[in-house]
FIVOGU-294031 format. One record per residue (C-alpha): residue in one letter; x, z, y. Coordinates in steps of 0.2 Angstrom, whole numbers, plus 5000, padded with zeros to 4 digits. Layout:
BEGIN
aXZY
...
% end
This chain:
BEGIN
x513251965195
x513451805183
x512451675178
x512851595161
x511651415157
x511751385140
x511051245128
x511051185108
x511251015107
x510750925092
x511050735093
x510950725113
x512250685122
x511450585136
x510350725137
x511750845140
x512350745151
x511350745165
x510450925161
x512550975164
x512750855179
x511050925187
x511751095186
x513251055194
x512550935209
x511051035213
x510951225208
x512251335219
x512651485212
x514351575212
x515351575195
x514051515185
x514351455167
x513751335158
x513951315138
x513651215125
x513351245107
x513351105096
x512051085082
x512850915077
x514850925079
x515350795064
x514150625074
x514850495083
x514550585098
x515650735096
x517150645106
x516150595120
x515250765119
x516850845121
x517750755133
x516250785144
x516350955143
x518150965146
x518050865163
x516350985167
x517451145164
x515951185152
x516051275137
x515951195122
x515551295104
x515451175088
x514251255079
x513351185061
x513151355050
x511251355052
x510251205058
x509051215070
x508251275087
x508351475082
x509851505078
x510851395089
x510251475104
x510551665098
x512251595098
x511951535117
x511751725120
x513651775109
x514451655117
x514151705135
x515051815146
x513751795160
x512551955165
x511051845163
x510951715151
x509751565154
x509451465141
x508851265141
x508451145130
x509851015131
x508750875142
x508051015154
x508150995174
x508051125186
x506951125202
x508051125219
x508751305220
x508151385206
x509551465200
x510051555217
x508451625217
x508451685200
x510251755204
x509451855218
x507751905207
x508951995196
x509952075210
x508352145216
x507752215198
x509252255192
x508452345177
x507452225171
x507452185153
x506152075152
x506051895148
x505751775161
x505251595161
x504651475174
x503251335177
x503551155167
x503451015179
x502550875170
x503250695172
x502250655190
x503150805197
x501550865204
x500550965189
x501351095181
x501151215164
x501251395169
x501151465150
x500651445131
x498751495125
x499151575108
x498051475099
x498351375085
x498651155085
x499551035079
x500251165067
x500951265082
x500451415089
x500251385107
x499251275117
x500051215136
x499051285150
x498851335165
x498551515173
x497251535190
x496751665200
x494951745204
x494651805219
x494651995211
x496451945208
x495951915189
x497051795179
x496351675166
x496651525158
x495451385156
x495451255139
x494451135132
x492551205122
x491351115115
x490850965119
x492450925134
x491751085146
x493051195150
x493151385141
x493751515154
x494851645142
x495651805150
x497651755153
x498151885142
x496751925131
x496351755125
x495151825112
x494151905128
x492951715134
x491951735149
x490351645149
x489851595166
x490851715177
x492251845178
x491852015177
x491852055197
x490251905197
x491051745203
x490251615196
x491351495187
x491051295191
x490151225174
x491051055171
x492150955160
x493850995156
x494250825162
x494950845181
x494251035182
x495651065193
x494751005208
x493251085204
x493851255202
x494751255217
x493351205227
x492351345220
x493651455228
x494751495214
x496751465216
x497951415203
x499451545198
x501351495199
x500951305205
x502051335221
x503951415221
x503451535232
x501751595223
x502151785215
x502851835199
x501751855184
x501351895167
x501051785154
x500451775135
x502051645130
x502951485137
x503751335129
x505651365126
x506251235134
x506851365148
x507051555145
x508051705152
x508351885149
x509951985151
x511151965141
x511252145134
x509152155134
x509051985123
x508252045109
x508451895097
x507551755086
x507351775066
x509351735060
x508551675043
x507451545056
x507851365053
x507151175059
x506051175072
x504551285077
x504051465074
x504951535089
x503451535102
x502351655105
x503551745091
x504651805104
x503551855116
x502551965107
x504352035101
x504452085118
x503152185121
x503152265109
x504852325114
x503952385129
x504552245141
x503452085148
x503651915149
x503651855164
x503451665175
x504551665189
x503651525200
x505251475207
x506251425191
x505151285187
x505851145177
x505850965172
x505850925151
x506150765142
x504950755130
x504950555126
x506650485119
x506750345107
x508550305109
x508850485101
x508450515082
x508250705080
x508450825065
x506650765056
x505250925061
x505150985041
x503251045040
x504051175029
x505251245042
x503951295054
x502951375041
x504151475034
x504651525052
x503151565057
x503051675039
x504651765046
x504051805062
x502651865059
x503351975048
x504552055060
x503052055071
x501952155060
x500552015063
x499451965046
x499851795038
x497851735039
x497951645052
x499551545046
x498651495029
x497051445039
x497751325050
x499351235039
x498251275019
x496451255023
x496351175040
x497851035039
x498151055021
x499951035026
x500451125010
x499351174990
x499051384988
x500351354975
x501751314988
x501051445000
x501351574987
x502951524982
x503451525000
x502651725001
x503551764985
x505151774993
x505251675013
x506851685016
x507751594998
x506351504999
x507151385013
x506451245002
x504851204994
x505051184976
x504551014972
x504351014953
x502850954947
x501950944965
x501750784968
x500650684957
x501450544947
x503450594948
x503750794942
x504450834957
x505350654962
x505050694979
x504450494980
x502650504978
x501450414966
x502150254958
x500650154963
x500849984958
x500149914976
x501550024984
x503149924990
x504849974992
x504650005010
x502950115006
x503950224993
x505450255006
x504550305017
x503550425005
x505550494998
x506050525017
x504250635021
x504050745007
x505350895007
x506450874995
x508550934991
x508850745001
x507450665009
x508250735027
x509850605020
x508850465016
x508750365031
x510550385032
x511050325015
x509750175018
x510950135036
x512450115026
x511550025010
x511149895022
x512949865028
x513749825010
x513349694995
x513849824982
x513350004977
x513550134962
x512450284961
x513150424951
x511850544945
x510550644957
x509050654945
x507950584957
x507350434961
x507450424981
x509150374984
x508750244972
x507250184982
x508350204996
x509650094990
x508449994983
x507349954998
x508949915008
x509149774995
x510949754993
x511549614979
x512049734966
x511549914962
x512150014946
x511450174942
x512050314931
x511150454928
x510450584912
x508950474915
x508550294916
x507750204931
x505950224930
x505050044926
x503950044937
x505450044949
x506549924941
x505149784942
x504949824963
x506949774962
x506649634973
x508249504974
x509349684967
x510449644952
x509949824946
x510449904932
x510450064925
x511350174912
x511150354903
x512950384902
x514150474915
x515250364923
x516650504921
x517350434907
x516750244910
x517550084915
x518250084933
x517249954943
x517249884962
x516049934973
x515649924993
x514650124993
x515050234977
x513550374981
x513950524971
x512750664967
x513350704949
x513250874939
x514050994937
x514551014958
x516151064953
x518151014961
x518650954942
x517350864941
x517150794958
x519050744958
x518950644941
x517450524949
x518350524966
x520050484958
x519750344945
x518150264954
x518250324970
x520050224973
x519250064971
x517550104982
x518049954997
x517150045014
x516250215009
x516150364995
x514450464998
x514350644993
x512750764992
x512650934991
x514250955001
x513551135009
x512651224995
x513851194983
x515751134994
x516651294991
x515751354977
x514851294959
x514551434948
x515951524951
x517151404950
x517851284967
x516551164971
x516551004979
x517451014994
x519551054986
x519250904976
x518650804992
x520150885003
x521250834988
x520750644987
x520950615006
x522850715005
x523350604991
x522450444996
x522550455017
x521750295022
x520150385018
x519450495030
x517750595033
x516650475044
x515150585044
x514450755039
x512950825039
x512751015035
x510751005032
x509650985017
x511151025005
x512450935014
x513150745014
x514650705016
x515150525020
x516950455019
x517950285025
x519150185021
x519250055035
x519450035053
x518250005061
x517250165055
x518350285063
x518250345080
x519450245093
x521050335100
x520850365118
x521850225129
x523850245131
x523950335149
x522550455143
x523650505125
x525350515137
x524650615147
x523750735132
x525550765124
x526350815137
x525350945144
x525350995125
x527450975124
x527651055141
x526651195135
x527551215118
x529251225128
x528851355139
x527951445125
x529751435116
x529351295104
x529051405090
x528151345072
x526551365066
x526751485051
x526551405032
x524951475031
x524251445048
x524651255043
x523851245028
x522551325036
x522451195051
x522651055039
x521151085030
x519951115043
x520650925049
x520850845033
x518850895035
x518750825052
x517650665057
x518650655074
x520350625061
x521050435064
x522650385054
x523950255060
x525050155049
x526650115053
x528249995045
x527150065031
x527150265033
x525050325036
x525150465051
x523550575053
x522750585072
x521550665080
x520350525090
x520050665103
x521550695110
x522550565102
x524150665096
x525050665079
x524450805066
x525750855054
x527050715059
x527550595073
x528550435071
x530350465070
x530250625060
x529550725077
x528350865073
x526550845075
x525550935085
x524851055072
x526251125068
x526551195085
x525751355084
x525451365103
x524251225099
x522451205101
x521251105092
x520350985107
x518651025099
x519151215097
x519251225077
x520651305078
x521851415093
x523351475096
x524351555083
x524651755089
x525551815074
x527351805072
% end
């Protein structure tokens, strides 16, 4: 039997690392897999990423279709070819063992088809979280806990009542409270929920799962930081799921009502990063979780009361009028529609233009309330603060204005159907900031460190005339929204993308530096240097082309088909890991991850993509079969 280990990542890699290191130094099992899907594969850290998987012999899956934590890890479960699947978060730790054990669980319940878990470990490595209470904080379905024992053998669960004493629910009933004992007549301890652990024990009770060797039990949910199942019995999250939350509890109950249990296996305990300030995760849209939750409980046949309680009337997350927008139709939906929901802007997705706000108040308004950009904003803001010079080409909205605005670079021009708001043109600061109602289509070329474009209508005429006569003479960077939703296709016609692909083919020393498939897409391309990704050192690029020549010798030297090229050339052309070199004049594509020529090497040789026994270094593309 075969164990696979697989994990999304999203923005990680540190956390990767040592959660793939940790497998390999301490968790002996024979053949087991480990992969990676990669939520995030156009960052910075796609190279280091990669190469890390490479040297680990772990399989690595780029992966940006969907953001998120649901989707991601259904893929975990296509992508492997183990018999049980255990899927981790990507900054997980296993205790010492864990695995082997698990491999012989499964061999000794060989027809299991349940999903298993295992205790949390908090931070002190001594107190552990056997299991999620399904109760609803903190807009989330589930409440950490811990499961004990009577002396009957009766499980429950004990949480904070009123006034700090502890609440004894039934494990998996929590509906069902005790008041003073269990039904068999022990007497529970009456105290604060403040250290009760030592007081329940000394009244005799016992905790569940808080030893490695403790017995197998059933539980209400689990965090998902750790989870297993055979592969062929996973039974799968929502596919329309997206962002963060929703899934727990969700899946559990998915299970049983399938017939099967979910199950804390004692002995595969783990260890979860939970603090991580060097890392700056996708942003936890209230939205997405609703909407999740909307979609689960759908599939689970569970009412939506309970939902509208705790995020409309409790938190007030979100109006009535939002909520029925989001039941009107929860999977288009996948936004909330902004128009004319948030007082003083018709749907600006800024907030109220309150003269005592300052810039840095109304930024930070745009980036919290769910918008078509407001998951962009903080990176616009970055590259705003690294340039003297920007032009902002439609949008309709004023965040990217307040954006650019708050980053207070020397000289801001604004073209758009409507004119900068007042009240936002007098909060300019030391901003030369000036704003027209024309298109700069037709308009008078101009200089500019950032040309931002978010211009109607999304299509590759349009695109290609603002890339072609302004985006020439942009000095460092061309920002383009809406590089997902509309990058194929606008109305029919080709969309933003073909025009892109055609400006970096006919101007090659611009390159795409970043790309980000959420909230619409953004799309960010370079000019200089020193915001490409580094080629690898000399020895290290030797070495990379010649296993790849030796290779293409023995498989006969053949080409790459006209089509296959094309083909490979746009996915690179696309690529944030493509470098380019000049030489005695002549620009040559390269890819920063392995370091090979693309489509042609000094001295007329052939690049790399042109052999068709090639493989992409990142897996974009594979060997050409076809002859």
């Amino acid at each position: 039997m075969k164990l696979t280990v697989g994990m999304a990542h999203h923005n990680d890699f540190d956390g990767v690392y040592f959660s793939i290191q940790a497998l390999r130094l301490y968790q002996f099992v024979p053949d087991l897999e480990i992969v990676v899907v990669d939520n995030t594969p156009n960052n910075p850290q796609q190279a280091r990423l990669v190469n890390l998987c490479s040297k680990t012999g772990t399989k690595y899956v780029p992966f940006n279709d969907v953001v998120g934590t649901a989707v991601p890890r259904n893929r975990v479960f296509q992508e492997a070819t183990g018999d049980v699947v255990v899927c981790i978060d990507c900054h997980v730790m296993l205790i010492p063992d864990a695995l082997r054990r698990l491999h012989n669980w499964y061999a000794s319940n060989p027809d299991s088809k349940d999903l298993v878990t295992g205790p949390i470990i908090l931070d002190n490595l001594a107190a552990c979280h056997t299991h999620f209470d399904l109760q609803w904080r903190e807009e989330m379905w589930g409440t950490w806990a811990s499961a004990w024992n009577c002396k009957c053998g009766r499980r429950f669960t004990v949480q904070s009542g009123q006034e700090g004493l502890c609440e004894i629910h039934d494990l998996m009933q929590f509906d069902k409270v005790y008041d003073k004992k269990c039904d068999c007549g022990a007497k529970y301890p009456q105290t604060g929920h403040a250290g009760h652990e030592l007081v329940f024990l000394k009244a005799g009770f016992t905790q569940a799962g808080n030893s490695p060797n403790s017995p197998v039990f059933e539980i209400p949910a689990q965090g998902l930081g750790l989870f297993a199942c055979r592969r062929d019995a996973w039974l799968g999250f929502n596919p329309h799921m997206r962002g963060f939350g929703g899934e727990e509890g969700y899946i559990h109950e998915k299970y049983r009502q399938a017939g099967q249990k979910c199950l804390s296996l004692p002995f595969l305990g783990w260890v979860h990063r939970f603090g991580n300030s060097a890392v700056n995760p996708r942003q936890a849209l209230t939205w997405d979780k609703i909407r999740n939750y909307v979609l689960g409980f759908t599939e689970i046949g569970r009412p939506f009361d309970e939902i509208y309680q705790h995020f409309v009337e409790e938190r007030k997350k979100i109006t009535n009028e939002q909520w029925n927008y989001l039941l009107a139709d929860p999977i288009g939906h996948f936004m909330p529609e902004t128009t004319g929901t948030v007082a003083g802007c018709g749907g600006c997705g800024v907030g109220k233009l309150d003269s005592a706000m300052t810039l840095g108040q109304l930024f930070a308004n745009a980036c919290s309330i769910p918008s078509a950009i407001n998951e962009h904003l903080p990176k616009l803001h970055e590259l705003a603060l690294q340039v003297d010079s920007i032009i902002e080409v439609g949008g309709g909205r004023m965040q990217t204005t307040v954006a650019f605005l708050d980053a207070q670079p020397k000289l801001l021009r604004v073209f758009d159907a409507s004119a900068v708001p007042m009240d936002l043109v007098s909060r300019k600061g030391k901003t030369d900031l000036k704003s027209y109602t024309n298109t700069l289509e037709t308009g008078k070329p101009e200089e500019c460190d950032l040309l931002f474009i978010d211009d109607e209508p999304h299509n590759a005429p349009h695109v290609w005339e603002l890339l072609n006569r302004h985006g020439v003479l942009a000095k460092r960077w061309i920002v383009l929204h809406d590089t997902t939703i509309f990058g194929e296709v606008f109305n029919g016609q080709p969309g933003i993308m073909p025009a892109v692909r055609r400006f970096v083919t006919e101007y090659p020393t611009w390159t795409v530096i970043y790309h980000s498939p959420q909230n619409h897409g953004l799309t960010v391309l370079g000019c200089q240097d020193r915001d490409r990704p580094p080629l690898p050192s000399l020895p290290k690029m030797a070495w990379n082309y010649g296993k790849a020549l030796v290779k293409h010798k023995l498989a006969g030297s053949k080409l790459c088909s006209e089509e296959g090229i094309k083909e490979r050339m746009a996915h690179c052309s696309m690529c944030q890991m493509r470098s380019i070199e000049t030489l005695d004049g002549v620009i040559y594509d390269r890819c920063s991850v392995c370091g090979c020529y693309l489509n042609e090497a000094p001295d007329n040789k052939e690049g790399k993509l042109l052999w068709a026994d090639s493989i992409c270094p990142i897996a974009i593309w594979t060997e050409e079969t076809k002859q």
